[in-house]
N, C-alpha and C positions, 0 to 999 in steps of 0.2 A: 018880185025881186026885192031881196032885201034892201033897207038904207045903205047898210055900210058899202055892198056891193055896187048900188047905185052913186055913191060918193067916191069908189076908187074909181069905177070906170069915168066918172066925171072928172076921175083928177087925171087922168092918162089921158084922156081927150085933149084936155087944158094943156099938157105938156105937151104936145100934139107928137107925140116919138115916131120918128121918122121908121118907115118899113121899106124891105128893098125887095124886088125880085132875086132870088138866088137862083144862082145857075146850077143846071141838074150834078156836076160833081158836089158844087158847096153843099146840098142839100144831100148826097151821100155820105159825106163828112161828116156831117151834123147827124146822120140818123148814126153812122158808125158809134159816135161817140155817146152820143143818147144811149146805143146797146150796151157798151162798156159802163157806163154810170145807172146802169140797170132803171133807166126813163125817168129822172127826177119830174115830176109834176111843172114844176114852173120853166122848166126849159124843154119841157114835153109839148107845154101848151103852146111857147115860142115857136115851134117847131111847125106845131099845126097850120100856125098862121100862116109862114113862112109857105109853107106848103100848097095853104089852100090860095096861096095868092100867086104861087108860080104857073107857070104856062108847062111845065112839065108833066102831063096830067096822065102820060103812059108813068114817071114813073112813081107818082100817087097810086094809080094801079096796081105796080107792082106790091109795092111795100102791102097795099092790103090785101091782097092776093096771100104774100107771105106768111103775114099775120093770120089768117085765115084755117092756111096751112096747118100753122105752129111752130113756125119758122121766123127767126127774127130777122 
């Protein structure tokens, strides 16, 4: 890993940014708006988080399923 990136993720730790479980519509909403903004990177990767820390894990599923497809 490089320094720099080992310095940001130390400085995001430091700030300790609060995460929250989203609930399966919020987390529709977000992917909605992500398709319309054709997946900016840095609210892409918010996204993921978001995701990978929800309890919604049928609709993690889905979204890759779709993706899969060729479907957004």
């Amino acid at each position: 890993m490089s320094d720099s990136r080992k310095e940001e993720i130390d400085k995001l730790v430091k700030e300790n940014i609060p995460h929250q479980n989203l609930t399966k519509e919020e987390l529709q909403e977000t992917y909605a708006s992500l398709l319309e903004e054709n997946f900016p990177d840095s609210k892409r990767i918010h996204f993921i988080a978001d995701l990978g820390r929800s309890p919604e894990l049928a609709f993690h599923f889905e979204l890759i399923c779709k993706r899969l497809g060729g479907r957004n």
